[in-house]
MIDOSE-1310 file (N, C-alpha, C; in nm, 2 decimals, decimal comma, always signed):
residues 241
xxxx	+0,08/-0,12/+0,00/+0,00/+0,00/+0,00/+0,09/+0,13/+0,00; +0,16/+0,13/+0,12/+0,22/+0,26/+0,04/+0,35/+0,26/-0,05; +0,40/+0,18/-0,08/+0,45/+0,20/-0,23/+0,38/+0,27/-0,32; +0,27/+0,25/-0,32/+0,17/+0,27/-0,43/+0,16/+0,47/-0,38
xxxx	+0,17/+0,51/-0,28/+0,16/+0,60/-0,22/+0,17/+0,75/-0,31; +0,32/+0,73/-0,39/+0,35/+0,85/-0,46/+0,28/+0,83/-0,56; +0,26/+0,69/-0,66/+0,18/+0,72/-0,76/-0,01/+0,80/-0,75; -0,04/+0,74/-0,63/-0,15/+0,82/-0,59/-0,13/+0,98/-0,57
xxxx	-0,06/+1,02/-0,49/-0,03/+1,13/-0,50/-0,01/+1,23/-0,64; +0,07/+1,14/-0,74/+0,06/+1,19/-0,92/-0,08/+1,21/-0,92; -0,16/+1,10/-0,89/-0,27/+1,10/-0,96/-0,42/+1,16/-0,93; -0,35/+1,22/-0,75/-0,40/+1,37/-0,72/-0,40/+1,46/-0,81
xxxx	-0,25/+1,50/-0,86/-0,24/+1,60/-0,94/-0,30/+1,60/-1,04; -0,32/+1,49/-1,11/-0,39/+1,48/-1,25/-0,55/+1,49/-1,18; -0,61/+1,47/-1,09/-0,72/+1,50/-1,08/-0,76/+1,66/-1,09; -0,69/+1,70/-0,98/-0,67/+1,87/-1,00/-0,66/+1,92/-1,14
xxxx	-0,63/+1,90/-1,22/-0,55/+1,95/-1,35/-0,67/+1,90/-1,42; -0,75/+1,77/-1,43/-0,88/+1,78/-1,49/-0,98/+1,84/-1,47; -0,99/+1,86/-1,33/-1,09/+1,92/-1,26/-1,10/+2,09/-1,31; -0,97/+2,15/-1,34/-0,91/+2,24/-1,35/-0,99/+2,31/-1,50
xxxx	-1,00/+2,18/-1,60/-1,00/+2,25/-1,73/-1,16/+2,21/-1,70; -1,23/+2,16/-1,64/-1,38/+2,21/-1,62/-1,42/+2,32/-1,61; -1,33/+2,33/-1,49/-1,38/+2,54/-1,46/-1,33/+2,60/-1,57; -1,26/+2,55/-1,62/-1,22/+2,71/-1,74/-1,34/+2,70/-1,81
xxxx	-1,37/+2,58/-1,89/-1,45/+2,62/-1,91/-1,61/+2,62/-1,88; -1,63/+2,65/-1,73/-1,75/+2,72/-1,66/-1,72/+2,78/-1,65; -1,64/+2,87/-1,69/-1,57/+3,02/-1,67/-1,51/+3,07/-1,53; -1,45/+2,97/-1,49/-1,37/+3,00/-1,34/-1,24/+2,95/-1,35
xxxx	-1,19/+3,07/-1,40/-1,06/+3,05/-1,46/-0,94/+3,06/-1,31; -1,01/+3,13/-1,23/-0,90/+3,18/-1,08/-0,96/+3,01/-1,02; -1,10/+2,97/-1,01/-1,09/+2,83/-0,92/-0,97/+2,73/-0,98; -0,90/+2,76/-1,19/-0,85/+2,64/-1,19/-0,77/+2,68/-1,18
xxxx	-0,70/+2,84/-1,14/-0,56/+2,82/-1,08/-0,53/+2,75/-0,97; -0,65/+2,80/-0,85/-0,64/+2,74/-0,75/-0,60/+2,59/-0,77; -0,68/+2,52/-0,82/-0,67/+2,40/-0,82/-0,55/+2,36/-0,94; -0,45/+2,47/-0,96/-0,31/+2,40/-1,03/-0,24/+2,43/-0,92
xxxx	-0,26/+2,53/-0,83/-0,16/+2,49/-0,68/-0,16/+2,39/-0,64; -0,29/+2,35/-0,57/-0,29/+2,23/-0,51/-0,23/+2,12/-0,61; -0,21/+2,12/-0,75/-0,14/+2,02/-0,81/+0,02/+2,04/-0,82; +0,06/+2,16/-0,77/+0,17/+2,21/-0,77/+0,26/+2,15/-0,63
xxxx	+0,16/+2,16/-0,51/+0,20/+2,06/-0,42/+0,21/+1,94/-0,40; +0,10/+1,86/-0,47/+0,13/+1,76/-0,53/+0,24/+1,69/-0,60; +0,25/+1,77/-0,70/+0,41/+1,75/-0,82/+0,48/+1,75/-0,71; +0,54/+1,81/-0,60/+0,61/+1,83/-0,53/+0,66/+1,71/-0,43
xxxx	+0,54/+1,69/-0,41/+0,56/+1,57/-0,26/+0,53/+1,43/-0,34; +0,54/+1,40/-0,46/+0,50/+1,29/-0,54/+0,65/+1,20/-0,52; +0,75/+1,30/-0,57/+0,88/+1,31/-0,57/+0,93/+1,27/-0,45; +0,91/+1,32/-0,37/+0,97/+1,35/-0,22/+0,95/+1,20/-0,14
xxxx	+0,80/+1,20/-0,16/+0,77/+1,06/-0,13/+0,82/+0,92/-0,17; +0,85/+0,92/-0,27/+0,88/+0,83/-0,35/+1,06/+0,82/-0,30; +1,13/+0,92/-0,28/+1,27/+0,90/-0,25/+1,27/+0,84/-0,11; +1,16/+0,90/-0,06/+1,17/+0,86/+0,08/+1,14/+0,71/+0,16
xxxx	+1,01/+0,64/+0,04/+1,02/+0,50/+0,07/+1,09/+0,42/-0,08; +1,18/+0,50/-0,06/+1,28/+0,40/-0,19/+1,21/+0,36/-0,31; +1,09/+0,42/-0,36/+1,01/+0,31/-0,46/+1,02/+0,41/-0,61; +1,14/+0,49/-0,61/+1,13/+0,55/-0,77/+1,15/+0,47/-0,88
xxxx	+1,07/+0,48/-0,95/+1,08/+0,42/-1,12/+1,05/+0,49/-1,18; +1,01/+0,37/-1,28/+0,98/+0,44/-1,48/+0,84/+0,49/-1,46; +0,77/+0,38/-1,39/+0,64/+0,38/-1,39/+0,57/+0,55/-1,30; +0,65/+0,57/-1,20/+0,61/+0,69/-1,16/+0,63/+0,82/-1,23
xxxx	+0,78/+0,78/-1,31/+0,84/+0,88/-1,42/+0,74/+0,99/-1,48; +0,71/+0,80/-1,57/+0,56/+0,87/-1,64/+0,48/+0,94/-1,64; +0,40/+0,83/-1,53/+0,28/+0,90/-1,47/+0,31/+1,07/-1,43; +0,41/+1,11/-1,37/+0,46/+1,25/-1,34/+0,38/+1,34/-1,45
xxxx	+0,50/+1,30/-1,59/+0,48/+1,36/-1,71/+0,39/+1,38/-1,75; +0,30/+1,28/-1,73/+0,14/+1,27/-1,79/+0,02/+1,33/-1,72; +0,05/+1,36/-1,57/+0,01/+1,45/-1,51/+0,04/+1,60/-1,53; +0,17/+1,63/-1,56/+0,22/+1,74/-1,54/+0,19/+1,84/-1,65
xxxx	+0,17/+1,75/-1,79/+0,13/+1,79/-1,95/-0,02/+1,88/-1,86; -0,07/+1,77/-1,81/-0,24/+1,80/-1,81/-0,27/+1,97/-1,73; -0,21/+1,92/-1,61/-0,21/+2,01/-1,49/-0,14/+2,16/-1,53; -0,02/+2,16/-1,59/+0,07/+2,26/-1,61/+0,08/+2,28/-1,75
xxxx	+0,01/+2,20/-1,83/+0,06/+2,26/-2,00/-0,16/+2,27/-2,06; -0,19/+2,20/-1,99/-0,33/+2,20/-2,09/-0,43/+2,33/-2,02; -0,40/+2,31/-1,93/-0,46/+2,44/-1,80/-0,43/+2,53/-1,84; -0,30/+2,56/-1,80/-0,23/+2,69/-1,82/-0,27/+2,76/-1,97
xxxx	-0,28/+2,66/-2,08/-0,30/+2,73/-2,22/-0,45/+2,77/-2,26; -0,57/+2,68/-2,19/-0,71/+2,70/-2,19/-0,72/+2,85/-2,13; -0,67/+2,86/-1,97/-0,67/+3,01/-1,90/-0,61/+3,11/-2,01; -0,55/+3,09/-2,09/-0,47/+3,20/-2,13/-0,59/+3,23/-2,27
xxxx	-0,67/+3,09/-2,35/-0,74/+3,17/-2,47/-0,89/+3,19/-2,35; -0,90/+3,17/-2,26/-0,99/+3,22/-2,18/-1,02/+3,30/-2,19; -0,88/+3,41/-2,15/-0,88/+3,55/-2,13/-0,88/+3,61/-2,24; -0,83/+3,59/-2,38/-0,77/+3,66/-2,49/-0,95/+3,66/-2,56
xxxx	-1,06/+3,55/-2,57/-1,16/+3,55/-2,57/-1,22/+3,68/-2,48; -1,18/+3,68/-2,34/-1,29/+3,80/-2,32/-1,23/+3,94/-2,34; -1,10/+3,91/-2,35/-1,06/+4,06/-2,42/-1,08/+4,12/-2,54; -1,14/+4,01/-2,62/-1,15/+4,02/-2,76/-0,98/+4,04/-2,86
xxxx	-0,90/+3,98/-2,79/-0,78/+3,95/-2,86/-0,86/+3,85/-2,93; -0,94/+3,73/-2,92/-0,89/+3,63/-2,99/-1,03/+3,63/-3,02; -1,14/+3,68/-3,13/-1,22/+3,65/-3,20/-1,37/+3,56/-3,19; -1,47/+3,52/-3,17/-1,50/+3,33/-3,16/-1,54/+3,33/-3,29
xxxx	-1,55/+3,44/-3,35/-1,62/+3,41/-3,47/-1,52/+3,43/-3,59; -1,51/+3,35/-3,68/-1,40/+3,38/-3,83/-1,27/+3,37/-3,78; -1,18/+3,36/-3,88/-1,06/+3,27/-3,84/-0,94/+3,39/-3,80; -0,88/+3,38/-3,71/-0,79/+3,46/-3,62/-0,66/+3,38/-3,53
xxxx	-0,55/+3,44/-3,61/-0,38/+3,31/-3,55/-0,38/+3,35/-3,42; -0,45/+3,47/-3,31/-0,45/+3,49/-3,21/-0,57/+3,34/-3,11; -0,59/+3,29/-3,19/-0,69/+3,19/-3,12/-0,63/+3,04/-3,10; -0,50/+3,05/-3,17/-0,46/+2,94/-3,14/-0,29/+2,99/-3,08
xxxx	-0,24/+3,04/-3,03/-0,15/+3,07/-2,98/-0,12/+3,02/-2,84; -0,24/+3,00/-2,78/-0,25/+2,90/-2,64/-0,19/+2,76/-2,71; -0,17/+2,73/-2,81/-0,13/+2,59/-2,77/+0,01/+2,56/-2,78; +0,08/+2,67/-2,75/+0,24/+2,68/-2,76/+0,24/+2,61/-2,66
xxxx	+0,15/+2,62/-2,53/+0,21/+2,59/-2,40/+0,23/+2,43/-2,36; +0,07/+2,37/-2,45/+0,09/+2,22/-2,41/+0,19/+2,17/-2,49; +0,19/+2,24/-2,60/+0,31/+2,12/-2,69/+0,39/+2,16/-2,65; +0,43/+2,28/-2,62/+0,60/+2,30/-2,54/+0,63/+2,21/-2,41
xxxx	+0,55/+2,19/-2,36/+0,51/+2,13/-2,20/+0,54/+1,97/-2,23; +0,48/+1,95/-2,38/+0,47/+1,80/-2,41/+0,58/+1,78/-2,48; +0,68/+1,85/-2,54/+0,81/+1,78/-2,59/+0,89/+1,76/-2,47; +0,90/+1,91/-2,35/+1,00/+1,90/-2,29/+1,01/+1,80/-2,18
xxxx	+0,89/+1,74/-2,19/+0,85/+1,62/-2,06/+0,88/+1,51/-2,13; +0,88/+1,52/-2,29/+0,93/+1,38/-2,32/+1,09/+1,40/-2,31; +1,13/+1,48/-2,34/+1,30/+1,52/-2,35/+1,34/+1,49/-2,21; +1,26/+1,55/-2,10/+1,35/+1,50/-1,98/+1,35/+1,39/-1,94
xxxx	+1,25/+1,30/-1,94/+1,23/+1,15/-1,93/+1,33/+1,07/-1,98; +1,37/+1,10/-2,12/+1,49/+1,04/-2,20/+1,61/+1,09/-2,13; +1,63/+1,19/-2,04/+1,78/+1,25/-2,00/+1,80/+1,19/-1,93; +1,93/+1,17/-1,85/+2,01/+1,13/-1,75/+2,09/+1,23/-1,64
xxxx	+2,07/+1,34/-1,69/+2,15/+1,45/-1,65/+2,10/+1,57/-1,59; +1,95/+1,62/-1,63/+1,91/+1,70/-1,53/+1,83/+1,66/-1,41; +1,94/+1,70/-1,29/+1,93/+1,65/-1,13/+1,97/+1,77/-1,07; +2,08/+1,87/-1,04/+2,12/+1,99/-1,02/+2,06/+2,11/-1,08
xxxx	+2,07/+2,06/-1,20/+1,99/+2,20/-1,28/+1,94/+2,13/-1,40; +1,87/+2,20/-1,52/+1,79/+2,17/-1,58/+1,75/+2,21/-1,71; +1,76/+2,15/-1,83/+1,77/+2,25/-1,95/+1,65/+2,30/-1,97; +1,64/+2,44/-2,00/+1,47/+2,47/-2,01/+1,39/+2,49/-1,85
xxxx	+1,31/+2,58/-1,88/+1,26/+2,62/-1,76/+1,10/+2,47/-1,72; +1,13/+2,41/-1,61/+1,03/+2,30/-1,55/+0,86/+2,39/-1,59; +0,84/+2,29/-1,67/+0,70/+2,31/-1,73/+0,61/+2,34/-1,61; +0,60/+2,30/-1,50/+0,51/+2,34/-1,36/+0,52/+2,50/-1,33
xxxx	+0,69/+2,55/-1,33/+0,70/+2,66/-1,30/+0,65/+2,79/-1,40; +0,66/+2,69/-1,52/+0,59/+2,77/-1,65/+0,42/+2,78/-1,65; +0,38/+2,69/-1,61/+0,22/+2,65/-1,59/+0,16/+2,73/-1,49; +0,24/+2,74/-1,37/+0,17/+2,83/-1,29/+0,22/+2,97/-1,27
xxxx	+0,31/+3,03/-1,38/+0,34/+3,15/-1,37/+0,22/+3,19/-1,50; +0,20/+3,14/-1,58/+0,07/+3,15/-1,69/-0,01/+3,15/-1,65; -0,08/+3,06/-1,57/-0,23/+3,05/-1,56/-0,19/+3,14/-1,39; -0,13/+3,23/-1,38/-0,17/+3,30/-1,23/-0,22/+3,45/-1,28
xxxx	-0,18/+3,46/-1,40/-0,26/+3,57/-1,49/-0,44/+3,58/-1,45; -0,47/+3,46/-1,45/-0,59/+3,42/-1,39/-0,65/+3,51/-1,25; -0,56/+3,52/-1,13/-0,52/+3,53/-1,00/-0,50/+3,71/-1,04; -0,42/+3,77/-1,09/-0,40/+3,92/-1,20/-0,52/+3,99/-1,22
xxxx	-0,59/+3,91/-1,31/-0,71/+3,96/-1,37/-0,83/+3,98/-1,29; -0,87/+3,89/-1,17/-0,93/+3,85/-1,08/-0,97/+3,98/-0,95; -0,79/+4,00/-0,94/-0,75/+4,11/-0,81/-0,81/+4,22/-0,85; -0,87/+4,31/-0,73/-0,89/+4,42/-0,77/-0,78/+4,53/-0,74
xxxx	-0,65/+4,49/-0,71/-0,52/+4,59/-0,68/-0,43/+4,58/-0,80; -0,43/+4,73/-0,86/-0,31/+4,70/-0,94/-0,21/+4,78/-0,87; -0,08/+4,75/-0,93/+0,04/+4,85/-0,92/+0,08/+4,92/-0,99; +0,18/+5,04/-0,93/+0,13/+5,18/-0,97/+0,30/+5,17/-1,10
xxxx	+0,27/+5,05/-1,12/+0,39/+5,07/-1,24/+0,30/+5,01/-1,39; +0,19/+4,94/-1,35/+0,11/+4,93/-1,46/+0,14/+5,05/-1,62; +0,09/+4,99/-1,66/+0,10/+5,08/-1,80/-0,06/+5,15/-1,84; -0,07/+5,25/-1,82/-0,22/+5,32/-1,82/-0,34/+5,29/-1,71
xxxx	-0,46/+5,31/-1,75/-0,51/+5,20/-1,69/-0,56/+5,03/-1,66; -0,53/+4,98/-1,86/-0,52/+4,83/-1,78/-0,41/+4,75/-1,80; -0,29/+4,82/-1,78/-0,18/+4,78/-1,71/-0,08/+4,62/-1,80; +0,01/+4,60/-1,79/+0,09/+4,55/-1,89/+0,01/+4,41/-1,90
xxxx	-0,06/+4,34/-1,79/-0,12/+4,24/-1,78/-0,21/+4,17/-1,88; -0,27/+4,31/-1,96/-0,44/+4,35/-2,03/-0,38/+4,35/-2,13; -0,24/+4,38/-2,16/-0,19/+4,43/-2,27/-0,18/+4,31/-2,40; -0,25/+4,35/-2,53/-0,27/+4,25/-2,62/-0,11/+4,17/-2,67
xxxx	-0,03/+4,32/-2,70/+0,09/+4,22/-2,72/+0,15/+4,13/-2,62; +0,12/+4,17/-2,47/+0,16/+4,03/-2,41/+0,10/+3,95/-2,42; -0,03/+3,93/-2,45/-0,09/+3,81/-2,45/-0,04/+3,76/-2,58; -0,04/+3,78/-2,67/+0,01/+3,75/-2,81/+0,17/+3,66/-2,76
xxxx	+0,24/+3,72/-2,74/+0,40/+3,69/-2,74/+0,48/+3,64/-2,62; +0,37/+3,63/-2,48/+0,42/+3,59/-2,39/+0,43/+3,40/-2,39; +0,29/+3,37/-2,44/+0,29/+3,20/-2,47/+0,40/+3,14/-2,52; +0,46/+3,24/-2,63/+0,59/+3,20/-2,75/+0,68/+3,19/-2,65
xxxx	+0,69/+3,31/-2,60/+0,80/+3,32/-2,47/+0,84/+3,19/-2,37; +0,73/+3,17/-2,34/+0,74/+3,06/-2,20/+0,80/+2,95/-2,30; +0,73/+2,89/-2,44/+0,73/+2,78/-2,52/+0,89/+2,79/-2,50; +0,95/+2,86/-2,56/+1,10/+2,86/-2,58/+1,18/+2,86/-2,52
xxxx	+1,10/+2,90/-2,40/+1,24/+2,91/-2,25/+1,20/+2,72/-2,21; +1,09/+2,69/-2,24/+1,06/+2,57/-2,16/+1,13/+2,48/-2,27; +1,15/+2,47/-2,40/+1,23/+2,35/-2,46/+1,39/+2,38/-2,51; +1,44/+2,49/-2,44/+1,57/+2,54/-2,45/+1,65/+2,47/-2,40
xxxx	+1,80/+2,48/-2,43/+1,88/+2,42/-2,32/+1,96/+2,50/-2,28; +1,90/+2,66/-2,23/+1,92/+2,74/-2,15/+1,94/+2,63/-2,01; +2,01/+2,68/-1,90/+2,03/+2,61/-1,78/+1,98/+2,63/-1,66; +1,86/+2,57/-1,61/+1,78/+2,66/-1,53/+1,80/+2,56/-1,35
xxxx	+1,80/+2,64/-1,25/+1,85/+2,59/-1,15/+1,74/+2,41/-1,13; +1,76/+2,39/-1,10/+1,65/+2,26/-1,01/+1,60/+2,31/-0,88; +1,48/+2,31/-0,83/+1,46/+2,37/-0,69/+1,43/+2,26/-0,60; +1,50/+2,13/-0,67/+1,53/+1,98/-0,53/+1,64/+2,05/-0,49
xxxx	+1,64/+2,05/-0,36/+1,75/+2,08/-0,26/+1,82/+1,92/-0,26; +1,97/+1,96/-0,27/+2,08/+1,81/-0,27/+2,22/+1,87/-0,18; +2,23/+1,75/-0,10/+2,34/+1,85/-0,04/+2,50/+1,83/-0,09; +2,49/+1,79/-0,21/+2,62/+1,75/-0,30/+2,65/+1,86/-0,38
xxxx	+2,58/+1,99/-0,41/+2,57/+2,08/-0,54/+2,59/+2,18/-0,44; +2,63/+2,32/-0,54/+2,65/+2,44/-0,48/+2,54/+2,53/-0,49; +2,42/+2,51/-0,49/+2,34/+2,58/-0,58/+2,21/+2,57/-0,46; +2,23/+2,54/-0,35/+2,12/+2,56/-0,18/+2,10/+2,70/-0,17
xxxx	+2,16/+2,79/-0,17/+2,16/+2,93/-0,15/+2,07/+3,02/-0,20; +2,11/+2,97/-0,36/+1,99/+3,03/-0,45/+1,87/+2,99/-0,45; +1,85/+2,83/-0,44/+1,74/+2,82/-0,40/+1,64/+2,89/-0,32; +1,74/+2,89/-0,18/+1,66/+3,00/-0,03/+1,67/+3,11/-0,10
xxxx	+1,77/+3,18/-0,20/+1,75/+3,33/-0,23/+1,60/+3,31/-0,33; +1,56/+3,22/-0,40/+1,47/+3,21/-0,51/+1,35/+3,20/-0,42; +1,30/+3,11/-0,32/+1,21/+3,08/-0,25/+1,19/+3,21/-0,15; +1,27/+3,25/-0,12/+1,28/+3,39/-0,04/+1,18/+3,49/-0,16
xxxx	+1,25/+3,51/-0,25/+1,19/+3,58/-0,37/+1,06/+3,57/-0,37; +1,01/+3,46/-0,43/+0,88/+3,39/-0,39/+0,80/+3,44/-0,29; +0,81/+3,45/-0,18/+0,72/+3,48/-0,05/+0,71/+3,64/-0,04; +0,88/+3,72/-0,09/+0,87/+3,82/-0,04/+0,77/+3,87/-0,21
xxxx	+0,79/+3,80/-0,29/+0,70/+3,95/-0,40/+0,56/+3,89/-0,46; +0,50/+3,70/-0,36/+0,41/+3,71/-0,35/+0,28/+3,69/-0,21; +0,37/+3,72/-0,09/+0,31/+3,76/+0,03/+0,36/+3,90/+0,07; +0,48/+3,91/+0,06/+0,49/+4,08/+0,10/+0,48/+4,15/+0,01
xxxx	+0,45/+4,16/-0,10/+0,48/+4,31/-0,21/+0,37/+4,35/-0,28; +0,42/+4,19/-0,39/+0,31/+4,24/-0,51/+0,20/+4,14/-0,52; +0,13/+4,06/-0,44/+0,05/+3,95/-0,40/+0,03/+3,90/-0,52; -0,09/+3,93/-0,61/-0,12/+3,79/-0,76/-0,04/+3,80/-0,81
xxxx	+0,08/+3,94/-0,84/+0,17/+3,96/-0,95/+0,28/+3,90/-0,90; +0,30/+3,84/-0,80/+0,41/+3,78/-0,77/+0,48/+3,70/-0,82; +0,37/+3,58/-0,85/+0,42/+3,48/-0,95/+0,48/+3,46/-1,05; +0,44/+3,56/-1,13/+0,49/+3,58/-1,26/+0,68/+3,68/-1,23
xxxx	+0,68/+3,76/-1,16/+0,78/+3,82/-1,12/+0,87/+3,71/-1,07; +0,82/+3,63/-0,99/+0,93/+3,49/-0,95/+0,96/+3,46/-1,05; +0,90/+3,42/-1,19/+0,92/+3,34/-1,29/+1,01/+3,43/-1,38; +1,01/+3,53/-1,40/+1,15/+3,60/-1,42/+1,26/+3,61/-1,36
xxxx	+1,22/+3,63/-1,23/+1,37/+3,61/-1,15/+1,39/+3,50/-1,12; +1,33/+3,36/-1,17/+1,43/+3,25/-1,20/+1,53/+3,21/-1,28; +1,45/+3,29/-1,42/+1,52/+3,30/-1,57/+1,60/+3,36/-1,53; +1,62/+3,51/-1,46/+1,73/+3,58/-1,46/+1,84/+3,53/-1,36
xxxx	+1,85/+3,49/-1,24/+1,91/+3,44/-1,17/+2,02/+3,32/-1,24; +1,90/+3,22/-1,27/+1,94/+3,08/-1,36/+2,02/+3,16/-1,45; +2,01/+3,25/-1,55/+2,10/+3,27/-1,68/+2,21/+3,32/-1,61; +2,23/+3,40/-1,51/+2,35/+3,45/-1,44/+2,43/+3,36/-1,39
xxxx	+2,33/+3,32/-1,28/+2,50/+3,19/-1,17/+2,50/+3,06/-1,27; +2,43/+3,02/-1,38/+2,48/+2,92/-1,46/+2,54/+2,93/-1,60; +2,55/+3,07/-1,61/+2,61/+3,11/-1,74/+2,70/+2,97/-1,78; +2,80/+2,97/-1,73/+2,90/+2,89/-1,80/+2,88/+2,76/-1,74
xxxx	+2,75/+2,69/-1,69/+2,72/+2,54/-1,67/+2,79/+2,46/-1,81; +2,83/+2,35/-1,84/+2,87/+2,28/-1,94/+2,71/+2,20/-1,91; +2,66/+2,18/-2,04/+2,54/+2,11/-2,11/+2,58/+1,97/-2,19; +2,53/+1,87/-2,16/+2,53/+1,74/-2,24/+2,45/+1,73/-2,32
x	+2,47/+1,68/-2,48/+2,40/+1,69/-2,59/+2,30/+1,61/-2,56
């Protein structure tokens, strides 16, 4: 029984992450963020678990991946033509390339989960930014839109968030950082690597700019200052083809 333990836990998260693309579309696009945290915790302790009663395999591998596509690549991309739909970026009627631009996110989400599966090598760090961290810095736009606080660095009144070309160009964005082999930290703590520090400095980040600062915009602000961090202290990582 609990062998079986962590794959249950996976398969938490895949429930969340189906559950998730219901609400989008019943139009509760902030309940399926919510419910891609709770899958985010999940992802989290799936792993954890599994190291801890010795039972890692292929089979849990998988399952991971197959949850993680759903929860962090099919979610994240529904919330995003959710929104472009009510902004009238994306049309419902006659044919418009802004209406399919959300699906950069699953297929980006679904090469790089097949790519890692086949690796051997990202354990420390990681080529390409982890499709979860991508999933829920996108669909927290959700969480953004929702708030009634903006900040006073916004762009006019509806602020860079509203803004059509980011909705347009940000999807592309995430797609390319997620199947890169830019070098992006790992946030498993190992006590063999030099790279603990940043983590507490990145998790610190986290709390301070989405409980002390900038609350829904936080997210998204973490998810750049991982890119930026990661491209700095790993500039010169050596990469295996």
């Amino acid at each position: 029984m609990f062998k079986s333990l962590p794959n249950l836990i996976t398969l938490g998260n895949l429930t969340c992450g189906l559950l998730a693309i219901v609400e989008v579309f019943k139009g509760n696009p902030l309940l399926a963020f919510f419910l891609m945290l709770i899958a985010g915790v999940l992802d989290f302790f799936d792993g954890f678990v599994a190291r801890l009663l010795g039972v890692v395999g292929d089979l849990g591998k998988q399952l991971d991946s197959l949850a993680d596509l759903v929860s962090f690549g099919i979610v994240p991309g529904l919330i995003w033509r959710h929104y472009m739909l009510l902004y009238g970026f994306c049309p419902s009627t006659g044919f418009c390339i802004n209406q399919y631009v959300w699906l950069a996110i699953p297929l980006a989400a679904a090469y790089r989960l097949a790519v890692f599966n086949l690796s051997s090598d990202q354990t420390t760090t990681f080529k390409g930014i982890p499709t979860p961290i991508t999933g829920l810095a996108l669909a927290s736009w959700a969480w953004v839109n929702e708030s009634n606080w903006v900040p006073s660095w916004s762009i006019t009144g509806i602020g860079i968030f509203h803004n059509f070309y980011v909705y347009l160009y940000m999807p592309i964005l995430a797609a390319y950082f997620m199947i890169s082999d830019h070098p992006m930290l790992s946030m498993k703590f190992n006590k063999t690597d030099g790279h603990n520090l940043k983590r507490f400095v990145l998790i610190g980040l986290m709390v301070f700019f989405t409980i002390g600062l900038f609350e829904s915009y936080g997210i998204i602000l973490f998810y750049f200052s991982y890119i930026l961090i990661s491209l700095i202290t790993l500039k010169n990582t050596p990469q295996s083809s």
